[in-house]
Phi, psi and omega in degrees: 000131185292165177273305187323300199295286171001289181316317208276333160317288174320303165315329185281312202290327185273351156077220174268002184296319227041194194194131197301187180294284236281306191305306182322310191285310165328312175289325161283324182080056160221224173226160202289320190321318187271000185251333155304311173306245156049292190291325193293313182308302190281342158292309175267333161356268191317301173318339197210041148259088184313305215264018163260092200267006164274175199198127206277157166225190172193160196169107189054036165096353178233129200235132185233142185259147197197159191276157145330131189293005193255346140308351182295310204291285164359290198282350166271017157281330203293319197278345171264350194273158164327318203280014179237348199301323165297072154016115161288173157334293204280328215271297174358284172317307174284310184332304179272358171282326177281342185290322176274330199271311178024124321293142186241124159268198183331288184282338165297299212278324176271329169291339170288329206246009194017059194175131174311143207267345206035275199232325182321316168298281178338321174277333171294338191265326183301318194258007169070063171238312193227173178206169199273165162267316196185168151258134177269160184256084194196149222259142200106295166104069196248150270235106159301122158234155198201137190314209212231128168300343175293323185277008168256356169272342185267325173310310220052031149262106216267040153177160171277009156298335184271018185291143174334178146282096180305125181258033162190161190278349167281095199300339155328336193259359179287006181280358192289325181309293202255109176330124165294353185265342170335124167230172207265118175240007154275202154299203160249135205241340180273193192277162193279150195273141199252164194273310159248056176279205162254184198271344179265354180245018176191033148204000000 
């Protein structure tokens, strides 16, 4: 199995969370030193890959794949465009698990859904339903959400006290609020795409 290719699987899979030195190194059953080195290789890989539109970024020992900034313009047409305005299944679904569990992270919201979120934040953040909130102070440090005052406005609510009353324990059926048929009727709300942003802010 190749090593690059490994690091950068993990790296796909750990998303805007990112994913520590130490986890990495855990996860291979190697040591971090060598595993800096590894990412150091594969960062300019990506650099002085035309036909790449990513970039390794790293911050505090926690390393993320993120787009190129000359890709910004793209990817904010990609966020305006029609063919995303509708909400999916999946985008729904976390939408209303961060709307009751406030503030959530990451790994809450795939242990509520049993399933990797893919793309869903990133896209929930795009249309300014949801934003990051916080950290927990926990190593990764990894990144709390909580809606938007815009998603109480697309809501027609004015505080989340009026969100329904979940009648049943399965937090999943709280999706009956936002309709699978929900489509998106503002502008584009999202956050700007950054030089070094993350993955939730430019795909």
């Amino acid at each position: 199995m190749n090593e690059f290719a490994t690091y950068e699987a993990l790296l796909f899979v750990a998303g805007e969370e990112g994913i520590t030195l130490n986890d990495l190194a855990q996860l291979t059953k190697s040591t971090p030193d060598h595993v800096r080195v590894c990412l150091e290789d594969l960062s300019e890989q990506y650099l002085n890959e035309e036909n790449s539109g990513l970039k390794l970024i790293e911050t505090a020992e926690t390393y993320r794949l993120v787009t190129k900034k000359e890709f910004s313009v793209i990817i904010e047409q990609y966020a305006k465009s029609p063919l995303i305005k509708k909400l999916s299944k999946a985008s729904v679904e976390t939408l209303a698990i961060i709307a009751y569990k406030q503030p959530i992270t990451r790994m809450e919201i795939e242990d509520i859904r049993g399933v990797q979120l893919s793309s869903s934040l990133q896209k929930l953040k795009l249309r300014n339903l949801i934003h990051e909130i916080g950290r927990v102070e926990a190593p990764g440090r990894p990144v709390l959400y909580g809606t938007t005052d815009y998603f109480l406005d697309y809501f027609g609510l004015n505080d989340l006290t009026e969100l329904p009353e979940l009648e049943v324990e399965d937090e999943m059926e709280s999706q009956s609020l936002f309709s699978e048929e929900l489509e998106f009727k503002g502008d584009y709300y999202g956050t700007s795409t950054k030089s070094n942003g993350t993955r939730g802010n430019s795909f």
